[in-house]
N, C-alpha and C positions, 0 to 999 in steps of 0.2 A: 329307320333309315340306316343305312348300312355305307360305309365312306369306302373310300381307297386312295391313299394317297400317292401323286407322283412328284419327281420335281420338278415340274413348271407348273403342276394345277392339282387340283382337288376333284374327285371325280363322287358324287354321291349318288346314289340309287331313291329314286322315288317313283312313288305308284299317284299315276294321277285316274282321277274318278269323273266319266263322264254320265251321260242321259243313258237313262235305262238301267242303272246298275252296274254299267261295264268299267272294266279298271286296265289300262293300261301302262308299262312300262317308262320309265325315261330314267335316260342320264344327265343331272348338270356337274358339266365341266366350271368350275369356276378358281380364275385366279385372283390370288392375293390383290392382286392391282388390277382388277378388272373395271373399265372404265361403262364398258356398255355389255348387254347380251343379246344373241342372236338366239332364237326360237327356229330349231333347226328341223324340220324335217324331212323324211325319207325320202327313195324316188319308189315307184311301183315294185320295183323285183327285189328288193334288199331293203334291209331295217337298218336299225340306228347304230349299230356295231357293226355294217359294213366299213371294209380299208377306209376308203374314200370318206366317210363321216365321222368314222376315229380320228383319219388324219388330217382333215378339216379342224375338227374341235379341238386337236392339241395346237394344231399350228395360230388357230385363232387367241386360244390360249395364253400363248407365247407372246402374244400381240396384245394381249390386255384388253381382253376381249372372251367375257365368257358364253358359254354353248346352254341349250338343254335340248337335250336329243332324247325322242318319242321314239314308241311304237303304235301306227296304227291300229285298231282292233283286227282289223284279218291278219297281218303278219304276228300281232302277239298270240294267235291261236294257232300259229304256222298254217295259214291259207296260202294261194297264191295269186286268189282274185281280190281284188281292191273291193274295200267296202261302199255301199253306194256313196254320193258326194254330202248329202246332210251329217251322214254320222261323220265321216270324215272332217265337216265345219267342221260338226261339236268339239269334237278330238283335239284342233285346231285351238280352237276359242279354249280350252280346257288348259291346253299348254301355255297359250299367252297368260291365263290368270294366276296360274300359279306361280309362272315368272314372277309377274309383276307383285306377287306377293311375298315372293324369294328375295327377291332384288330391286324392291319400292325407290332405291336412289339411282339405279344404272337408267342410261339410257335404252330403250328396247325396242329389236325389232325382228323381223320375223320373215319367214320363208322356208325356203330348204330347196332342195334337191328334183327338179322335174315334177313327178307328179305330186311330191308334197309341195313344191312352191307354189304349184296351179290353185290344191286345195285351200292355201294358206289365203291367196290371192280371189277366190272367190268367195269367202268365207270374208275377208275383209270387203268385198265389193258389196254384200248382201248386207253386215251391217259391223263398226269399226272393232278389231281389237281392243283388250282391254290396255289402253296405257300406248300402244304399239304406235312409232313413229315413223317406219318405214317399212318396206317390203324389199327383199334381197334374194333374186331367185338366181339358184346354181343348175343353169341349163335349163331354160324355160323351155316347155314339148310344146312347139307353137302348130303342130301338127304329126300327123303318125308320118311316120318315115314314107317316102315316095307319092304323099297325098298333099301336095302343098296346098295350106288354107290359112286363114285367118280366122277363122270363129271360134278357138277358141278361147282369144285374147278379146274377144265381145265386150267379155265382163269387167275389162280393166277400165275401161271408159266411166267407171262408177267407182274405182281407187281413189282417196283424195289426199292420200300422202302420199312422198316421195317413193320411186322404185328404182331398185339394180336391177339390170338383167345382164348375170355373166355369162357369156356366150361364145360358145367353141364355132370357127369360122369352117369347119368340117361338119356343123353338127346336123347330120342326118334331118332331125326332128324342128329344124328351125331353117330352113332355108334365110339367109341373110338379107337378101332383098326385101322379104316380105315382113322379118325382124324391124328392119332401117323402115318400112312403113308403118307398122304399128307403130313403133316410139315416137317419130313421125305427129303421127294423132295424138299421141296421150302430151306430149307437149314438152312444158319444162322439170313436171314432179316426175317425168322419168328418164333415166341415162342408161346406155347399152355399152359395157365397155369387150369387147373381143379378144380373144384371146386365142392370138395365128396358129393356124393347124390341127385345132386342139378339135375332137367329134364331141357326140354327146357325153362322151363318158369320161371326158377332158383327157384323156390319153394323144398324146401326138406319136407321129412317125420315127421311125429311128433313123431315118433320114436328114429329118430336118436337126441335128446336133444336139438336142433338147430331150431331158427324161420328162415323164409326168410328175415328176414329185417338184420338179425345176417350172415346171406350167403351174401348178397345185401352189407353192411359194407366188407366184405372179396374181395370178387368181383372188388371194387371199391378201394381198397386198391392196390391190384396188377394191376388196370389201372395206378393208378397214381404213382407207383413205375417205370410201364416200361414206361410210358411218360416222367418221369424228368432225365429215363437214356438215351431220343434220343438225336443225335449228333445236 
């Protein structure tokens, strides 16, 4: 295991071992005072060393609040097609264990980024994380851009802990309406908190007087409000 330190966190390098033999990447970001961890992963077109999940895991960081950030098996082989959704669980299930084996006292929870939150989220639908207390998805794809549906949030009606879905009120891939009805269904284990202007890729307008990194602080604010409120 190979470390690197900064100063607000500890960044280590580990290789986690899923089915089949296949060995994948991750970084946990962990601080000194880290009270809980997120199980962070990717969305479909970028890994765990994109901007946005660097600067996710320092700003969570900062917040007391540590990360571990994956590579899927196709992006750790530099693919650009997503692996089918089983190996994905696995991948999934692979990172929560060794959380919880990293960090046996924090509280943990899990999700990530679009299509890694879907994975995380059906992967917990089919059968529970190890340890995992809630689910935290950053831009849930509640449908491909200009096909508004709901089937792919089918699977959530089988979640039985709590869920975030932080959600850009531009975001292409979530029409809002249809957002506000599935949470709707799923009842009171899940909260949808919005985040004005912002598309899927949480960047807003330069219009609206607002950077992404001033969204990304807001974002990350209301992860860790509804983290320190699970039971």
């Amino acid at each position: 295991m190979a470390a690197a330190a900064r100063t607000e966190e500890l960044i280590e390098r580990h290789t986690l071992a899923i089915e089949g033999g296949r060995q994948v990447s991750a970084l946990l970001s962990r601080p000194a005072n880290a009270r809980a961890c997120y199980v962070l992963a990717h969305g479909a077109g970028a890994g765990m060393q994109h901007p946005f999940m660097s600067a996710a895991a320092l700003g969570l960081a900062q917040r007391g609040i540590a990360t571990l950030r994956y590579q899927f098996p196709y992006m750790e082989r530099g693919s650009r097609r997503p692996d089918p959704p089983l190996l994905c669980h696995a991948t999934v299930r692979a990172a929560a264990a060794a959380c919880a084996q990293l960090m046996p006292a924090l509280k943990l929870i899990a999700g990530g980024r679009s299509f890694g939150g879907r994975m995380t989220s059906q992967a917990q639908a089919l059968a529970p994380l190890a340890s995992v207390r809630g689910l935290a998805f950053l831009g849930f794809p509640l449908h491909p851009a200009g096909r508004p549906s709901e089937s792919r949030a089918e699977h959530l009606a089988h979640v039985r802990i709590p869920m975030l879905f932080l959600q850009g009120t531009r975001d292409a891939l979530a029409e809002r309406v249809r957002m506000e009805a599935v949470i709707a269904r799923l009842g009171a284990r899940a909260h949808v908190h919005w985040l004005e202007d912002a598309d899927h890729g949480f960047h807003v307008p330069a219009r609206t007087g607002r950077t992404d990194a001033q969204l990304r602080e807001l974002l990350l604010d209301a992860l860790c409000a509804w983290v320190d409120g699970l039971p």
